[in-house]
MARKE-693496 format. One line per field, with one value per atom (N, C-alpha, C, O): residue number from 1; atom name; x negated, y negated, z negated. Coordinates in pm, whole numbers, plus 50000, padded with zeros to 5 digits. Layout:
N
pos: NUM,...
site: CA,...
c1: X,...
c2: Y,...
c3: Z,...
END
This chain:
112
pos: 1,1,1,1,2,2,2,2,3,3,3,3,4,4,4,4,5,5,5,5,6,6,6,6,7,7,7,7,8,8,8,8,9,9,9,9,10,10,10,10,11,11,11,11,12,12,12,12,13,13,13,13,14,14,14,14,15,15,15,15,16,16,16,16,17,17,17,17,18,18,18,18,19,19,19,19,20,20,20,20,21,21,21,21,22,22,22,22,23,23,23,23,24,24,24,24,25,25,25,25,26,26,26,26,27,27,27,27,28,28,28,28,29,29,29,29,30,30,30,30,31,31,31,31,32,32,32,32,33,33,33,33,34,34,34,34,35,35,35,35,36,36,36,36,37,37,37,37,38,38,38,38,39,39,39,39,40,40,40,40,41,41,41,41,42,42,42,42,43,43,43,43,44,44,44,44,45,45,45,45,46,46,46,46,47,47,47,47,48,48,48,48,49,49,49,49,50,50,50,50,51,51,51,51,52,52,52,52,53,53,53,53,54,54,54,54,55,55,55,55,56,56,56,56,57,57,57,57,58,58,58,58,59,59,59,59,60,60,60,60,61,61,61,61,62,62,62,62,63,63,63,63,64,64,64,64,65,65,65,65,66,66,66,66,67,67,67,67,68,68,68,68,69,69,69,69,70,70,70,70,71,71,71,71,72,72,72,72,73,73,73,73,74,74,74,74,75,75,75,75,76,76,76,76,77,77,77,77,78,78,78,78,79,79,79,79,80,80,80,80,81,81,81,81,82,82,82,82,83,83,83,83,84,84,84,84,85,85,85,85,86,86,86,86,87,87,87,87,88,88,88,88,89,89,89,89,90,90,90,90,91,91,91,91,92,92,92,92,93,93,93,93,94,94,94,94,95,95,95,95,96,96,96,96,97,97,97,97,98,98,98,98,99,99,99,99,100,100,100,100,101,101,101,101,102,102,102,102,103,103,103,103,104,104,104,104,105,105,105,105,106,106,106,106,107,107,107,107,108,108,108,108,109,109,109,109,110,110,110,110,111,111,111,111,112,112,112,112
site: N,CA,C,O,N,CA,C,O,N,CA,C,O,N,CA,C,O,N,CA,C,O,N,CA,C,O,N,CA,C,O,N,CA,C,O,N,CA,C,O,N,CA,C,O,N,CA,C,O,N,CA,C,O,N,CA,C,O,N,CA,C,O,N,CA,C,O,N,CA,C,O,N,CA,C,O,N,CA,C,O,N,CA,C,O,N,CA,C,O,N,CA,C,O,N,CA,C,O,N,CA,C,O,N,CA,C,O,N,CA,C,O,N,CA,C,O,N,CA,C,O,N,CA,C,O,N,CA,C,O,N,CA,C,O,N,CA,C,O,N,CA,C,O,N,CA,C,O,N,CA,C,O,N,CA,C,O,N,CA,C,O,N,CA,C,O,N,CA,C,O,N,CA,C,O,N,CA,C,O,N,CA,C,O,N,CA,C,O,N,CA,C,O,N,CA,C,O,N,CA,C,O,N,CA,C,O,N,CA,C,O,N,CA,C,O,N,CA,C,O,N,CA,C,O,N,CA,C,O,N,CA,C,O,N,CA,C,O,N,CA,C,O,N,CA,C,O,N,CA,C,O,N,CA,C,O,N,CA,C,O,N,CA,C,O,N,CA,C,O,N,CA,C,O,N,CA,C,O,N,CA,C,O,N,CA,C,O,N,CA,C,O,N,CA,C,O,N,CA,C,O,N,CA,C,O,N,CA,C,O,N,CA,C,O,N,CA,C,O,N,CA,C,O,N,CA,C,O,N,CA,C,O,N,CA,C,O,N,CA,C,O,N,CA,C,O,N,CA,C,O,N,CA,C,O,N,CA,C,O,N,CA,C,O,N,CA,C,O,N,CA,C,O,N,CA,C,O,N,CA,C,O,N,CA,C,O,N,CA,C,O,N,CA,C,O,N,CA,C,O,N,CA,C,O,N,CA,C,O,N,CA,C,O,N,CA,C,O,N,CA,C,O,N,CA,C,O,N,CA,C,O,N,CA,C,O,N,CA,C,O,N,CA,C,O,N,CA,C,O,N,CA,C,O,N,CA,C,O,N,CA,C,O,N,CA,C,O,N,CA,C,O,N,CA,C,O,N,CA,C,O,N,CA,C,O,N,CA,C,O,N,CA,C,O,N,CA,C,O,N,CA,C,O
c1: 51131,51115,50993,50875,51036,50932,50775,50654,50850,50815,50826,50900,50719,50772,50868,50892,50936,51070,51001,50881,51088,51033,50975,50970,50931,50871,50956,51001,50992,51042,50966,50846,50998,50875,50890,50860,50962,50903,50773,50684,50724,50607,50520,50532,50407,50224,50241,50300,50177,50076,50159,50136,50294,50343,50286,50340,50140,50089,50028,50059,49934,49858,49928,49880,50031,50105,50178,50181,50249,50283,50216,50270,50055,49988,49921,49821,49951,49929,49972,49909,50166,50255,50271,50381,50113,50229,50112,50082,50068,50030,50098,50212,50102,50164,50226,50343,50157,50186,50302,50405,50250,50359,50463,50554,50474,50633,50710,50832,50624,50688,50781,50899,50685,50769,50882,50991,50859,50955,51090,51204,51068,51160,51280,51403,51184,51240,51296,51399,51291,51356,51444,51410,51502,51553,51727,51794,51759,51932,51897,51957,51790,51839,51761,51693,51758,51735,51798,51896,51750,51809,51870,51921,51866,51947,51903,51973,51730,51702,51636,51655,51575,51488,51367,51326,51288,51137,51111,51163,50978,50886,50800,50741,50761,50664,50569,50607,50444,50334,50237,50196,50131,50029,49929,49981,49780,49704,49700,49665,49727,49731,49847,49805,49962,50013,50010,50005,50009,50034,49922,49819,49947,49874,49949,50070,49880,49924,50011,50086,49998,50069,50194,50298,50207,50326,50435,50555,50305,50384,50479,50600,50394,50440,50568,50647,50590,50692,50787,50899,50774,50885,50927,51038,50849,50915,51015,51125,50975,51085,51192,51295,51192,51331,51358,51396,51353,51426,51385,51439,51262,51204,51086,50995,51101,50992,50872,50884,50785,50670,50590,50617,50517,50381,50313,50384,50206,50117,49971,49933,49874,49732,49702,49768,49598,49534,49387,49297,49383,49223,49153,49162,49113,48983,48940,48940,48912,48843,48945,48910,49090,49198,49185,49163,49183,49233,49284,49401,49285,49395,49342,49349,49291,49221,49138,49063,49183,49119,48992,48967,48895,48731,48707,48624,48791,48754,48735,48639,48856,48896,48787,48750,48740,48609,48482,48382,48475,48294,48316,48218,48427,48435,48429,48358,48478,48494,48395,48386,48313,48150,48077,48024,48080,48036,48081,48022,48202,48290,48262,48249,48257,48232,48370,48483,48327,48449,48539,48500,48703,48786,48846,48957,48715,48833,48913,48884,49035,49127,49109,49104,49095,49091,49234,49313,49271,49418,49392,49327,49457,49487,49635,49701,49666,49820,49811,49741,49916,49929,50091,50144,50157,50334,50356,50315,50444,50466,50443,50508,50352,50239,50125,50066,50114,49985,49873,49923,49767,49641,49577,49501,49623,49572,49437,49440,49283,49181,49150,49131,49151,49114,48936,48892,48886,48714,48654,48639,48610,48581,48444,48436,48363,48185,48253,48341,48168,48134,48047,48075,47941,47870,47836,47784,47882,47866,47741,47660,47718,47570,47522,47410
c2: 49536,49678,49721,49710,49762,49809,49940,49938,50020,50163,50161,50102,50251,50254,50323,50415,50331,50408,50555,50563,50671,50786,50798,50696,50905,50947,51044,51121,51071,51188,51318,51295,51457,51499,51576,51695,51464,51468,51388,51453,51274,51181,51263,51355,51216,51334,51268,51160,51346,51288,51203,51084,51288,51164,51087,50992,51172,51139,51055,50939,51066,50923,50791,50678,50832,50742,50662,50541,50718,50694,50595,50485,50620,50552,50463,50412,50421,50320,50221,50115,50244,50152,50115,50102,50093,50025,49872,49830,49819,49685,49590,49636,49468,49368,49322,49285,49319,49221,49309,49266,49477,49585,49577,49590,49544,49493,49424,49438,49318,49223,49235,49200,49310,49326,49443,49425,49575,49639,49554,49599,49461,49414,49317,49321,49231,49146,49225,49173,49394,49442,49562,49675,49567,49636,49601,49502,49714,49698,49650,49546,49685,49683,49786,49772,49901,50042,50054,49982,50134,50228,50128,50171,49977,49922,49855,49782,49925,49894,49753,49682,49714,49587,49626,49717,49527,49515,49410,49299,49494,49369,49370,49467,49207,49177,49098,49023,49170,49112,49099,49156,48983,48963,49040,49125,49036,49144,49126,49220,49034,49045,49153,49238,49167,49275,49363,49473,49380,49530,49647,49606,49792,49863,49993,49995,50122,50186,50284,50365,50275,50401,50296,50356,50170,50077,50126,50150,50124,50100,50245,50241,50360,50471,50488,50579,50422,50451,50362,50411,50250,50178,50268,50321,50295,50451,50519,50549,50540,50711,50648,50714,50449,50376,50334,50217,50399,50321,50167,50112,50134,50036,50065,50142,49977,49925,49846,49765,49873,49753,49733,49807,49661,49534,49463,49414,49418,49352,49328,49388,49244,49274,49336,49337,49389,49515,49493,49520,49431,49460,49604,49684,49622,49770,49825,49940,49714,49721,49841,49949,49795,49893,49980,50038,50050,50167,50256,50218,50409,50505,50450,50532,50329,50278,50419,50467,50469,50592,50543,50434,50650,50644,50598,50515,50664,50718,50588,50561,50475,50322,50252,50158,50252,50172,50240,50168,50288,50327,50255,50193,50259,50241,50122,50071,50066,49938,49840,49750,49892,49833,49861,49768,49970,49985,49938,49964,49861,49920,49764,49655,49769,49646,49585,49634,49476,49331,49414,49517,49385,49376,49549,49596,49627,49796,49784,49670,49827,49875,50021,50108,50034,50161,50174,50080,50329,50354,50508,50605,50495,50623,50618,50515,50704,50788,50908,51009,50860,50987,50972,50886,51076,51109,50967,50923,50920,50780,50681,50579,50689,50518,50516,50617,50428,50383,50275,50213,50256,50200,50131,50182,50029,49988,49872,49799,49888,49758,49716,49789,49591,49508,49481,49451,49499,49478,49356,49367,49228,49136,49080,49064,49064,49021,48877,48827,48817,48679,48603,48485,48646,48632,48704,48816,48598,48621,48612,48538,48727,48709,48616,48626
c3: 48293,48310,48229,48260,48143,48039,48099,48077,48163,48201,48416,48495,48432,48597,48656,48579,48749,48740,48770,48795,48764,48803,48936,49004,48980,49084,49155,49071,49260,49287,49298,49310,49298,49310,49441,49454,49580,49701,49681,49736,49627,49679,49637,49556,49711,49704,49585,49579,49456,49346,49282,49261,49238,49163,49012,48955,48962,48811,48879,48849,48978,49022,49104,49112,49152,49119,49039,49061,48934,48810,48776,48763,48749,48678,48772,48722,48915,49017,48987,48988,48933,48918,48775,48720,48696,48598,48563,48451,48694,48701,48668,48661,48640,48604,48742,48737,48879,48963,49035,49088,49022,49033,49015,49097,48865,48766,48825,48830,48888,48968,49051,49057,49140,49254,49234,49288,49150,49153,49063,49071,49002,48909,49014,49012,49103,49243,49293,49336,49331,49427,49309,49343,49238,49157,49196,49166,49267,49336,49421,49445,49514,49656,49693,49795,49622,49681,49841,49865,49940,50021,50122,50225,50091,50181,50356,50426,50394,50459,50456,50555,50373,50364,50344,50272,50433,50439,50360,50345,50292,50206,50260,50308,50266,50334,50153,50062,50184,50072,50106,50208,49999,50018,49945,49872,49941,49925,49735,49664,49697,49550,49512,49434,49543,49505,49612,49557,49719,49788,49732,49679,49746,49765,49800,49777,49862,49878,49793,49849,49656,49603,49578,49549,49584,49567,49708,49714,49828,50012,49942,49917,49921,49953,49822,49847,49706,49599,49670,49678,49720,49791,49909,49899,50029,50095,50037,50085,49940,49876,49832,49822,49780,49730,49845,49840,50006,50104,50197,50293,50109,50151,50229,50199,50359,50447,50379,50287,50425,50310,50443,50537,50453,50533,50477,50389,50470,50427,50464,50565,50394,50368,50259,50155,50283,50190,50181,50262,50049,49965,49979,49886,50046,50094,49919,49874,49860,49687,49644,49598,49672,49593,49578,49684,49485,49444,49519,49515,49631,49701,49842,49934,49870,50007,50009,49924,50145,50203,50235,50287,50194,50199,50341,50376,50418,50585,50639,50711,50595,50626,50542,50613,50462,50399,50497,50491,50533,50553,50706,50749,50783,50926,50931,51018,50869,50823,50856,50940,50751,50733,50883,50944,50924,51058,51190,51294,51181,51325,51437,51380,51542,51645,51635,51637,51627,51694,51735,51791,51715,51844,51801,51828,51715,51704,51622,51585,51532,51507,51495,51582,51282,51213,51193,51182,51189,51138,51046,51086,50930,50865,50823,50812,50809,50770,50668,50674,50559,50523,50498,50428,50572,50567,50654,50762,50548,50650,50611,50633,50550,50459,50590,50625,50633,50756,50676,50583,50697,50652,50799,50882,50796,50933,50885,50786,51023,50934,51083,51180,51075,51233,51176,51065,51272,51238,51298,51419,51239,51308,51206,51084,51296,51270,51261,51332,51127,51131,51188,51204,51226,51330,51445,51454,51558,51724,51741,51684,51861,51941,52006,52056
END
């Protein structure tokens, strides 16, 4: 796949998206899942390829997505990095935007 496929222009921001998807590890995965649009399959990924403008372009092709998520990435909501750094053992950050979710479990490496 030379190019990323279009965008619809239901998805938020389809130019910054556009230009989300045209990673190598991206290629990948849209190339692995190329014909099986719409058919109700979940991808499950690890944090080297997931990210959000990927979760949310797989959304609009019918696909479920899950994973871990590098905070570093790129579209990682500000709100989910700063809490992050701050938050006690044991909370659970969540952001949403439409129907892409950003979930961060907060756990100290060192106990009291």
């Amino acid at each position: 796949m030379s190019n990323p496929p279009a965008i619809s222009d239901t998805a938020p921001n389809p130019n910054i998206m556009t230009k989300a998807l045209t990673g190598k590890t991206t290629k990948i995965v849209l190339n692995l899942l190329e014909g099986l649009e719409h058919k109700g399959h979940c991808v499950t990924m690890d944090n080297f390829y997931n990210s959000p403008a990927l979760a949310r372009y797989l959304k609009c092709r019918g696909f479920d997505c899950l994973g871990t998520e590098r905070l570093t990435r790129k579209n990682i909501p500000e709100d989910v990095k700063e809490m992050k750094k701050n938050c006690e053992k044991g909370t659970i950050i969540a952001c949403h935007s439409g129907d892409v979710m950003v979930l961060a479990g907060c756990k100290n490496l060192i106990d009291d």
